[in-house]
N, C-alpha and C positions, 0 to 999 in steps of 0.2 A: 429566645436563645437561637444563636446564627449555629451554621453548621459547623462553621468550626470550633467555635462555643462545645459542641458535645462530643467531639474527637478525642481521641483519647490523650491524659495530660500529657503535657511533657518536663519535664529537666527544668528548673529554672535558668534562665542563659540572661545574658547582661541583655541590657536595657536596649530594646531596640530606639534605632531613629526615625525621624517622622517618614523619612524616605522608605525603611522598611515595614514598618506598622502599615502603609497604606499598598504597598506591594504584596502582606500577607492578608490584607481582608482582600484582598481583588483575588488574587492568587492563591487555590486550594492545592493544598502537595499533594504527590502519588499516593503515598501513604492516606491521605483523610478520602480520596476518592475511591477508592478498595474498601475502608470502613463503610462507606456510607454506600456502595453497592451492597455489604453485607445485610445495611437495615432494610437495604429494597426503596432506599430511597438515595439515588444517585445524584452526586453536586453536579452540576452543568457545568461544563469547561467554560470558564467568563471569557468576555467577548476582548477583543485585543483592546486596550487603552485608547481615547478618543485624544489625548492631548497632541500634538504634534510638533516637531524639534522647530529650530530654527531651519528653513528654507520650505516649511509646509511636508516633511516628509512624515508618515503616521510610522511611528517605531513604539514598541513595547517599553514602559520603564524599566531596565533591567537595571539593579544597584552591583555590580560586578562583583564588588570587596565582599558585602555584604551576603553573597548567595554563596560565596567561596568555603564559607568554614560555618558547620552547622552548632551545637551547644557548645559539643566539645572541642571544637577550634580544630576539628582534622579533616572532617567529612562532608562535600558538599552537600544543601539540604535539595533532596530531587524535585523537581516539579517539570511542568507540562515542556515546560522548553527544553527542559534536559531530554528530552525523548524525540522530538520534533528530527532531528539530523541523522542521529542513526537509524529510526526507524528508517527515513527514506533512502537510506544508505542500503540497507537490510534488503528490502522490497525491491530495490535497482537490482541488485545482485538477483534477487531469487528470479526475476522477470528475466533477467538476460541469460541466468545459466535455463532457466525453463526454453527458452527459445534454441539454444543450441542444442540441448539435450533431449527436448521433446519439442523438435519445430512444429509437429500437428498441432500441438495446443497454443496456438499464437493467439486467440482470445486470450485466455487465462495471462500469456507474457504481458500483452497490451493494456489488459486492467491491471495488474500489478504497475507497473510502468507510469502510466496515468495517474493513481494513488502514489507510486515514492515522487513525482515531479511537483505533483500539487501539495505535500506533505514539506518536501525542502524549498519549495516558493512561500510557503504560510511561516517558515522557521528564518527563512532568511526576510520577508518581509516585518516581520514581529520583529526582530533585531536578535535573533538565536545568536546570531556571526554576523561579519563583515566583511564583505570582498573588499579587498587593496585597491585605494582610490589610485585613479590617475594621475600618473609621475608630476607632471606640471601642467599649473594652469594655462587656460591658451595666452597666446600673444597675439597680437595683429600684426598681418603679415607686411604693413607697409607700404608705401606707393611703388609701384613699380619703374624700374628703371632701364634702357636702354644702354650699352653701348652700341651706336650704330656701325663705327668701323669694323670691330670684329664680328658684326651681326652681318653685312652685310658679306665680307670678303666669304663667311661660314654659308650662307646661304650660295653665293657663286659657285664655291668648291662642291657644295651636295648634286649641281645642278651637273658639272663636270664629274663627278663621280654615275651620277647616272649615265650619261655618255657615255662614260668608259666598262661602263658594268655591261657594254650589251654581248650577247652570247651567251652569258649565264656564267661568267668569266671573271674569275679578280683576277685581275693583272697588276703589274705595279705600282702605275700610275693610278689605278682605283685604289688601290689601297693608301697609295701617300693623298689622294685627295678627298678621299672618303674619314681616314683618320684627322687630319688636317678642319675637316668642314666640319667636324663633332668637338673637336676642340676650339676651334675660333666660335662657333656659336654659341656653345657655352658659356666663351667668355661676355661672348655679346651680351647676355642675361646675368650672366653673374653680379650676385649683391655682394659690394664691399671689393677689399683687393686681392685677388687673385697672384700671389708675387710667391711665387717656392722659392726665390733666392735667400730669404735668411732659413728656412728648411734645407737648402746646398750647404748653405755658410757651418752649419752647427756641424751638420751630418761630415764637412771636413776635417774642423776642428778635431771632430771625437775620433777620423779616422788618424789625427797626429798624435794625440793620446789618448787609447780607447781605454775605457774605463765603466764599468760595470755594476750598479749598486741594484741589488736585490730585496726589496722590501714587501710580503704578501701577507696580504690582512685575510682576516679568516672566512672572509664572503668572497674573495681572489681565490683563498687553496680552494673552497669548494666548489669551484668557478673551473678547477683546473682539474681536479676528481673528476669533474662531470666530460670535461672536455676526453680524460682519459678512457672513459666508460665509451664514448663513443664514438672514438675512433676505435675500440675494440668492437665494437658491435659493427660498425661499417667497414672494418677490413681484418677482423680475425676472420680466420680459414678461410680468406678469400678464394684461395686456390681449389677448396672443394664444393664450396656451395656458390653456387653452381655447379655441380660435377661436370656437365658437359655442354658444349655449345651447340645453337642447332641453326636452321638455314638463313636466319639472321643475320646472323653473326658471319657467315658468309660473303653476303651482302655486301657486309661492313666491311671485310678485312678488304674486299675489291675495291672499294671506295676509298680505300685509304692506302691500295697499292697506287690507285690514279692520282691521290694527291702528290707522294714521294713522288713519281716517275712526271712531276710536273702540269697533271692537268688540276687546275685550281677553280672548280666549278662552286658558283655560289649555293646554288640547290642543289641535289643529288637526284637524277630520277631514278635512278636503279631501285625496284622492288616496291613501284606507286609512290618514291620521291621521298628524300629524307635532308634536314635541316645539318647545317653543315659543321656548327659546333663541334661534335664529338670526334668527325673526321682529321678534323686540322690539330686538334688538340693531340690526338694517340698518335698523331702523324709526326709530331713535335717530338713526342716521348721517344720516337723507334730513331728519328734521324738527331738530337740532341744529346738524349737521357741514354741511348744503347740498350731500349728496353724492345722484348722480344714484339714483335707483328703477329700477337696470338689473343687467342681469347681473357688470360689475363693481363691484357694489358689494357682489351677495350673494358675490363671491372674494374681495374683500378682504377682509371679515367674516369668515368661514372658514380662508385664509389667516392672520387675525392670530391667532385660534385654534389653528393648527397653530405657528404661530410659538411662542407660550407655552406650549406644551408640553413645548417645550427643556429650560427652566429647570428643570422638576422630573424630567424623564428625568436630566439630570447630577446632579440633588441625590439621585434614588434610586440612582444609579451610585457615588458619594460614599460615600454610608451605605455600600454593599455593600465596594466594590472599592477603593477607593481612586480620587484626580484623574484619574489619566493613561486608567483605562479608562473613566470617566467623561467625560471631553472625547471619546476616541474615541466609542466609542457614539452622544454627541450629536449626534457630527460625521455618522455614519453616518445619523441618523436626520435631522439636517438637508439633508444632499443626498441622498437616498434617491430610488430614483421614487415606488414604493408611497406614505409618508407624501406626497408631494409632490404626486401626484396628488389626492388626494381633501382636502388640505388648497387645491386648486387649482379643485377644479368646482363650488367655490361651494353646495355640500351640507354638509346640519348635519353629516357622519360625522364632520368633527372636532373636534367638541367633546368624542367617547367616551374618547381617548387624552388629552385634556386633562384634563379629572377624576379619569379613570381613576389617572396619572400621579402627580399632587397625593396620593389616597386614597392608594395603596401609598407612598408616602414616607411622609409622614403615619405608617402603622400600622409601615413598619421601624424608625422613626427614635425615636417612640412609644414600643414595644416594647422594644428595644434598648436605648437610653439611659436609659428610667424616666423619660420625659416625656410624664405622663397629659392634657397641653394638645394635644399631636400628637396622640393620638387622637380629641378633637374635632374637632379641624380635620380627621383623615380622616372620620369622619361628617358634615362639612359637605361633605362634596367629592361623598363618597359619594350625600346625596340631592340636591346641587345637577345631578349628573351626568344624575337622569331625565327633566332639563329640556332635555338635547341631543339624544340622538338614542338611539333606540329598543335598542340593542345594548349600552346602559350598563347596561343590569336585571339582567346576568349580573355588575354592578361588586360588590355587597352578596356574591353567593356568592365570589367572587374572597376577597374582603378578609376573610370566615369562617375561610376554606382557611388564610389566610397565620394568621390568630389560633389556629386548632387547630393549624396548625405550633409554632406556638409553645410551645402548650401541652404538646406531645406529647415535647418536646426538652428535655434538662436544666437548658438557660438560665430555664426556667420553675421550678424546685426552688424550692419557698417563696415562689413568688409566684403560684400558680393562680388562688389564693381573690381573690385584689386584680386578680388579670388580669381575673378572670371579673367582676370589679363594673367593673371600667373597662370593660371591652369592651362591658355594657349601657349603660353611657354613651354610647357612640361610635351604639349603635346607635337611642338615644331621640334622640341631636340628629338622627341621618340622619330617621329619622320625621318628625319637627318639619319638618323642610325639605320633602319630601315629603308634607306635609299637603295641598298644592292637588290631589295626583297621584292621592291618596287617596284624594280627595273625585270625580275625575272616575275612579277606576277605581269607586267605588261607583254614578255615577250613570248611565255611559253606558260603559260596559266594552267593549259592543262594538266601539265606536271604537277603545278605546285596545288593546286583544288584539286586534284583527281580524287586523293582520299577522302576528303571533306564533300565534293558534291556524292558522289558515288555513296556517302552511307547518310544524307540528306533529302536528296530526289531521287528518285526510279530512273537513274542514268546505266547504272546496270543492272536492276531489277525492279519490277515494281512496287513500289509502298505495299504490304499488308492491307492498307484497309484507309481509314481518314486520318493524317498527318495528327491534326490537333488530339484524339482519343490515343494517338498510339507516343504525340509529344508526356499526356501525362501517366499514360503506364510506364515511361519511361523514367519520368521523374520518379515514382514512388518506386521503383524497382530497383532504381541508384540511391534513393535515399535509405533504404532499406538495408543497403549495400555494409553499411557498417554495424549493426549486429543482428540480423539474418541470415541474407544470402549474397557472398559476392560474386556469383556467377560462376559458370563452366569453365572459365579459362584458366588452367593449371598452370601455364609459365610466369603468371603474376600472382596467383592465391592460390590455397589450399580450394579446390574444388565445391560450390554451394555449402562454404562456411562464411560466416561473418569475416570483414578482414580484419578486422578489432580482437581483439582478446575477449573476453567475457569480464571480467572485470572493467578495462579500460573504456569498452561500450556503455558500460552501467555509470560509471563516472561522464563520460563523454553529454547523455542524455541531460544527468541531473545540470552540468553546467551550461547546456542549453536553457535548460528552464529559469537557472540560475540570471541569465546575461536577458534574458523575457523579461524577468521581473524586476532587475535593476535599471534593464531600459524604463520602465511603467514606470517608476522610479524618479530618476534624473535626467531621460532624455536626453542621453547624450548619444551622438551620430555616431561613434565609434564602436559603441555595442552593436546596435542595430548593424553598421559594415560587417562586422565579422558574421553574424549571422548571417546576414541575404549570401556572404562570399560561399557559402557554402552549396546552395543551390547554383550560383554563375560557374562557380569554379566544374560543377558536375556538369553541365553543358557537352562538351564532349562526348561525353560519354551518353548524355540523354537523347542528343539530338541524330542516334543512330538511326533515325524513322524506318529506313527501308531494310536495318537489318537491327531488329528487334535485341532477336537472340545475342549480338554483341555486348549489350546493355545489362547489366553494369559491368565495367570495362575500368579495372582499379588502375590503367595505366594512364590513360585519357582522362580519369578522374584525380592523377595525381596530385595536383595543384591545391585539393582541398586537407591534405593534410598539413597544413599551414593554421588553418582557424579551428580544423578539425581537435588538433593536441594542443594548440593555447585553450581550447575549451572544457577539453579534458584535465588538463592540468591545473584551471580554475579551481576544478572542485574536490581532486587532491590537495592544493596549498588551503583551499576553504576548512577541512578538516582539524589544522593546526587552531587557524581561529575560531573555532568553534570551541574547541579544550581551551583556549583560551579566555576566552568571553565567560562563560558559564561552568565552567570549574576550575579556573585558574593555574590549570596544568599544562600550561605551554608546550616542557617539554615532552611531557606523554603526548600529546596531540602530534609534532614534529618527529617522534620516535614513530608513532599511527602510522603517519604520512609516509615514514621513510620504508618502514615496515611492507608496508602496499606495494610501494613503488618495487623495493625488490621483487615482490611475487610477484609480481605484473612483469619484471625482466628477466622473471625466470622461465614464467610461461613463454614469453615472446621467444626465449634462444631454445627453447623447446620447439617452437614451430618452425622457425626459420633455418637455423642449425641441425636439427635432426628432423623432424618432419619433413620441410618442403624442400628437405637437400636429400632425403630418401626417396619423395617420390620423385624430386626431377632425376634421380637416376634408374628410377623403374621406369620414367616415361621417357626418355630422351634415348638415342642411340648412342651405342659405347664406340664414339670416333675417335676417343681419344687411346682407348688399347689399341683399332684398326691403327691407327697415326702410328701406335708403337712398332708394330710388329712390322709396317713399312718401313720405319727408321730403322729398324735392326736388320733388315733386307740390304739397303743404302749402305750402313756400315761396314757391311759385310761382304757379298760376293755379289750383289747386285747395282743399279741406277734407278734414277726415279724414274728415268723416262721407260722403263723396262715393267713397271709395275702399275697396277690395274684393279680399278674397282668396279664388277662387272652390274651394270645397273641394273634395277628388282622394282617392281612399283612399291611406293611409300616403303624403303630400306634408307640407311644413312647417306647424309651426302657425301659424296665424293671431295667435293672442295675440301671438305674439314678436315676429311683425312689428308688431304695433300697438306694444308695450312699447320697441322701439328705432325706432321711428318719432317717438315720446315720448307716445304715448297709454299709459302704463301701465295694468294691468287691464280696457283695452277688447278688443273680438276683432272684429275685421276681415269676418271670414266671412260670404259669402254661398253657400246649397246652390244646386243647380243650381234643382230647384223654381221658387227665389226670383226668377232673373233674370229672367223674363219680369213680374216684378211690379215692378222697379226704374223711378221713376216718369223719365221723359223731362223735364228741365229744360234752362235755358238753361246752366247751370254746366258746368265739364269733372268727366268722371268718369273714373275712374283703375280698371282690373280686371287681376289678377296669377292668370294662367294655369299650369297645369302643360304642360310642351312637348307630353305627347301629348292634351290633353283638347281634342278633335278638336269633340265633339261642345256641350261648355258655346260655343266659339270660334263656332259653328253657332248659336246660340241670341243670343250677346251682337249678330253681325253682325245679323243681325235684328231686333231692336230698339234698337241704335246704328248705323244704316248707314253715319254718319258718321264711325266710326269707325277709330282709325290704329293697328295691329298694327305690333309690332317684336316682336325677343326679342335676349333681353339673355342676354348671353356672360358666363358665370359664371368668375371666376379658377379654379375646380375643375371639373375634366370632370365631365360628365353632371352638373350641375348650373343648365342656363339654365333660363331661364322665360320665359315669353308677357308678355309688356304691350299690354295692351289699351286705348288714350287715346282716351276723346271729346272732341273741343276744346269748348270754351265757344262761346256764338253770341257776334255780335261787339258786342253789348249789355252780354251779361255779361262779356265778357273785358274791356269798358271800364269 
C-alpha cells in the first residue's frame, strides 16, 4: 500500500484523467505530507519530472484546469507548487526588512536571501509561472547598404564641424555643419526611403481641416494612468522638495548666465567641468518660455528629463518581457526615490538614464527584429548622451557588451559579417555626434578628464593601497548599494540606507535570479545584457580608486536604474502569473500586484516627499528666507548694490542669495577685510550676519553706529541669522 493509499479518504470527485491520475501518484499534497509527518514517517518531496517539452526545456507537468478546482469545484487542491513562490516572496521580504532594521545581522539577511532566490529559481524552473516571452522573434538584419553621396558630403561636414569647434566654441557655422553632417550621414545608412514629404502632405491637409478622433482601448487608458502617476511623482511639489539650492546650483545659474549673454562654450569647466546639455536647455526656457533663471527652473529642466525617460524604460521592457512587466517597472521607476531624487535637484545626472534608455532600446530592438534604422538611432543617442552628464562615457562600453552578446549567442548564426558592418554604422553616426566633444577632448582635455582622472589615478592624491583589491571593494560596496548601504552622501540618498525601498530590493533580487535562470534556460543574449548592464552601468561610481569613500555614489551610478526596475518589475508582473497558472485566479494575482505596487508608492513618496525634503532642509542653508529678506530690502528703501553677505567659513552662499533675490550671477559677499572700506552714504545699507560672527558685528557697529541689529528666526533650527540695517538719512529716504 503506497502512501497515499493510507492518507486519509476523501469525497468521491468525478473521474479523474490519465493526465491527472499520474500528476497525483508523483505528486503528494500538503495535506498527506503533514499526515505522514505525524506517523513519523515522512513522504519525500518527488523529484521534478524527467520528461521535457518541445525545444529540450525540463518543466514540471502541471495540468492548469485540472489543479484549479479541488472535489467541490471552488477550492484549488494545494501542493508543493502552490508554496514554491510565496515562500520566496516571504523570505525576500524578511531578509531585506532584516538588513535595514538590523544591519549587524547581515549573515542572517544573506542566508535568508540565498534561500528565497534559490526557492523562486526551483518554482520558476519547475514551471510554478511563466515570465512573458519575448515580443518578436528575431529577424535578420539584412545586407547592408550604402548611400555614398550623402555618406560622404556627412562625413566632410563632421570634418568641418571639428574645425569650427576649436576654442571650445559652438559657433554658428558649427552648428549648421555639425547638424547638417548628422543628418546627411544618417541618410548615407539609412535602410529604405527616408522621404517626410507625404508626413508634410498629410500633416497640411489636416491643418485645412483638422479633425480629431479619439479612440482608447483599455491597455491605452492604463497607459495613460500610469503616465499621470508619474508626472506627479516627478513634478508634484517641485517647488519644495528640494527646499533649497546649494553651491551647485550656483555654478549653474553662471553658466547659463554665459550662455544668454552669448558665450556658447561646448564643455563648461567651471566647478571641474560640466556637460552642456542642461545649460542650453534652461537657457532656452528663460529667453523663450519667460521662465524664471532660478533654482526651479534648473528642476524643472531636469525633472522633464527624468520624466522621458519613462517612455523608452517601457519600450525596452516591451522588447524584453513583454506589456505587463513593462508598465510595472516604469511604474517602479516613476515613483522610485532614487530616480526621483536626482531627477529632482535640478542636476544634469538625469539626462545619463535618459539616452542611456533610448541607446539600449534602440540596439535590442535593432538587433532583434533586423531593423538596421534602430541601430542608428542607438548611435545618435549614444553620442548625444556625452552632452549630459559626465557618467554617460561608460554608455558606448555598455552598448559594445550588449552587441558582443549578441554576437556570441546563436541568434547571430549567419548574420556576424552584417552585424559587424551595421554595428560600424551605429558607431561612425555616434562619432558624428560627438564631433564638438572630440574637438574639446583634443584641445583642453584637462577640463574634460579632470574629474575622471583625478578619482582614477593619484593625480590628486594617492591611491589607498593596490588599484585592483580597492577596483573590487568597490564593486561590492556599489553593488551592495541597492539594499544596504548607499553611502554618506545626503544630496542624493537618505544617508547609509539602501537606495531601494525594502520591499522593491526584495523584488529587485528575486528577478535577478529569476532572468539567471531563464538565461540557463533559453540562452538568449538579452537576458544575460541587462544583467552584466548592471555592473558596467556602476562603473562610475566603482572606479573611484583614489577616493574610496565616494563609492557608492547613486549619482554616477544612475544609469543602472534602467535594468535595475525592468528587473524589479519582472517579478512584480511574475506574481499575476503565478495566480494564474496554479490557481486560476488572474484577477487576484493582478489585484496582489497592483496591491504591492501602491505600498511600494507609498513608501517611496514617504521618503522622497517628506523624509529627504526634511532632511535637505536641516542640511542645506536657508538662502532662500536670506534671498527674501534682500528682496524686501530692494523693494523698499534700499539697492542691491547696497546690500551684503558678510562671509563666515562654511555659512551659505552668497551667489544664491543674490540669484533668488533676482540678481542672478551677481555674489553679494563682502570679506571681513572689506567692511571697514564700505563707503558711508546717505542710502540704507542692508548686511546679513552669521549668528556667531561676534567679531565682523564689532567692526559693522563701528562704522554704521546707526545701525539697527535684529535676527531673524529661521523656520529650521539652528538656522537664524543677523540683520544688520542702516536706515537712510532722512534726505535720502525722501
Amino acid at each position: 500500500m503506497t502512501a497515499r493509499q493510507k492518507a486519509t479518504p476523501r469525497k468521491p470527485r468525478a473521474q479523474a484523467t490519465p493526465v491527472e491520475e499520474e500528476r497525483l501518484e508523483l505528486e503528494p499534497t500538503v495535506l498527506d505530507w503533514f499526515h505522514s509527518l505525524l506517523r513519523l514517517k515522512p513522504i519525500p518531496i518527488p523529484a521534478a519530472d524527467t520528461a521535457k517539452p518541445a525545444g529540450g526545456l525540463r518543466r514540471r507537468v502541471v495540468e492548469t484546469i485540472d489543479s484549479r478546482v479541488s472535489s467541490a469545484g471552488l477550492l484549488p487542491e494545494f501542493r508543493v507548487a502552490h508554496l514554491r513562490f510565496p515562500v520566496a516572496l516571504v523570505f525576500a521580504f524578511i531578509a531585506q526588512a532584516t538588513l535595514v532594521k538590523r544591519p549587524e545581522q547581515v549573515w542572517t539577511a544573506v542566508l535568508l536571501y540565498l534561500f528565497s532566490v534559490a526557492v523562486i529559481g526551483w518554482a520558476f524552473w519547475e514551471g510554478d509561472f511563466e515570465l512573458a516571452s519575448i515580443v518578436a522573434e528575431a529577424k535578420p538584419l539584412g545586407a547592408a547598404r550604402v548611400h555614398v553621396g550623402p555618406l560622404v558630403a556627412g562625413i566632410g561636414l563632421a570634418l568641418m564641424t571639428y574645425w569650427t569647434s576649436a576654442g571650445n566654441t559652438f559657433r554658428s557655422a558649427t552648428v549648421l555643419f555639425w547638424s547638417s553632417s548628422i543628418l546627411l550621414t544618417t541618410l548615407g545608412f539609412w535602410e529604405g526611403d527616408f522621404n517626410l514629404l507625404p508626413w508634410w502632405r498629410r500633416f497640411r491637409n489636416w491643418l485645412q481641416e483638422p479633425r480629431i478622433s479619439i479612440s482608447i482601448r483599455p491597455w491605452q487608458l492604463v497607459l495613460l494612468l500610469a503616465l499621470g502617476l508619474s508626472v506627479y511623482f516627478r513634478l508634484g511639489g517641485l517647488e519644495q522638495v528640494p527646499p533649497e539650492p546649494w553651491s551647485d546650483h550656483a555654478e549653474k545659474i553662471l553658466d547659463i548666465v554665459d550662455v544668454l549673454n552669448g558665450k556658447a562654450s561646448i564643455f563648461f569647466g567651471r566647478n571641474s567641468g560640466r556637460e552642456a546639455a542642461q545649460f542650453y536647455l534652461a537657457a532656452a526656457a528663460v529667453r523663450w518660455l519667460g521662465a524664471p533663471l532660478s533654482f526651479i527652473t534648473l528642476k524643472a529642466v531636469t525633472a522633464l528629463a527624468g520624466l522621458l525617460t519613462l517612455p523608452f524604460i517601457y519600450l525596452l521592457g516591451r522588447e524584453l518581457w513583454g506589456r505587463p512587466t513593462a508598465l510595472a517597472g516604469t511604474l517602479l521607476a516613476a515613483t522610485a526615490f532614487w530616480p526621483n531624487v536626482f531627477s529632482r535637484i535640478g542636476m544634469r545626472i538625469a539626462f545619463h538614464p535618459l539616452f542611456l534608455a533610448a541607446a539600449m532600446f534602440f540596439l535590442v530592438r535593432g538587433l532583434r527584429r533586423g531593423r538596421p534604422n534602430d541601430l542608428l538611432l542607438s548611435g545618435i543617442a549614444v553620442g548625444a548622451g556625452l552632452y549630459g552628464y559626465s557618467a554617460a562615457r561608460v554608455t558606448p562600453l555598455v552598448i559594445l557588451v550588449g552587441f558582443l552578446l549578441y554576437l556570441a549567442h546563436p541568434s547571430a548564426r549567419g548574420q556576424r559579417r552584417t552585424a559587424l558592418l551595421r554595428f560600424a554604422m551605429l558607431v561612425t553616426l555616434a562619432v558624428v555626434v560627438a564631433v564638438p566633444m572630440l574637438r574639446v577632448a583634443h584641445d583642453v582635455p584637462n577640463d574634460l578628464f579632470f574629474r575622471t582622472v583625478t578619482r582614477i589615478t593619484s593625480a590628486e592624491q594617492p591611491l589607498p593601497g593596490p588599484p585592483l583589491p580597492i577596483f573590487f571593494s568597490n564593486l561590492w560596496n556599489a553593488l551592495r548599494m541597492f539594499s544596504w548601504d548607499a553611502g554618506s552622501t545626503w544630496i542624493f540618498s537618505i544617508p547609509f540606507q539602501p537606495i531601494l525601498d525594502w520591499i522593491s530590493a526584495a523584488l529587485f533580487h528575486l528577478g535577478v535570479a529569476l532572468v539567471i535562470v531563464r538565461y540557463l534556460r533559453t540562452r538568449r543574449w538579452e537576458d544575460l545584457y541587462l544583467l552584466l548592464a548592471i555592473p558596467l552601468l556602476l562603473l562610475p561610481s566603482v572606479l573611484a580608486l583614489a577616493f574610496p569613500i565616494e563609492n557608492p555614489h547613486p549619482s554616477r551610478a544612475a544609469g543602472a536604474i534602467v535594468p535595475v526596475f525592468l528587473l524589479t518589475g519582472l517579478t512584480l508582473a511574475a506574481l499575476a502569473g503565478y495566480f494564474d497558472r496554479l490557481w486560476g485566479w488572474r484577477r487576484l494575482g493582478v489585484g496582489l500586484s497592483v496591491a504591492l505596487f501602491l505600498v511600494i508608492a507609498k513608501i517611496n513618496y514617504q521618503l522622497t516627499i517628506v523624509e529627504y525634503g526634511e532632511r535637505m532642509l536641516e542640511g542645506s542653508w536657508n538662502v532662500t528666507e536670506a534671498g527674501g529678506v534682500v528682496r524686501g530690502f530692494i523693494d523698499s528703501v534700499g539697492r542691491f548694490e547696497n546690500a551684503y553677505v558678510v562671509a563666515y567659513p562654511h555659512w551659505m552662499d552668497s551667489r544664491l542669495v543674490a540669484d533668488i533675490a533676482g540678481w542672478s550671477g551677481a555674489d553679494m559677499v563682502i570679506w571681513p577685510e572689506q567692511l571697514a572700506q564700505v563707503p558711508v552714504t546717505d542710502e540704507a545699507q542692508l548686511f546679513l550676519l552669521h549668528p556667531d560672527d561676534e567679531a565682523n558685528l564689532i567692526t559693522l557697529r563701528g562704522v554704521f553706529p546707526s545701525g539697527i541689529l535684529s535676527r531673524y528666526t529661521s523656520s529650521v533650527e539652528g538656522r537664524d541669522f543677523l540683520i544688520y540695517f542702516v536706515p537712510p538719512t532722512a534726505e535720502a529716504g525722501t
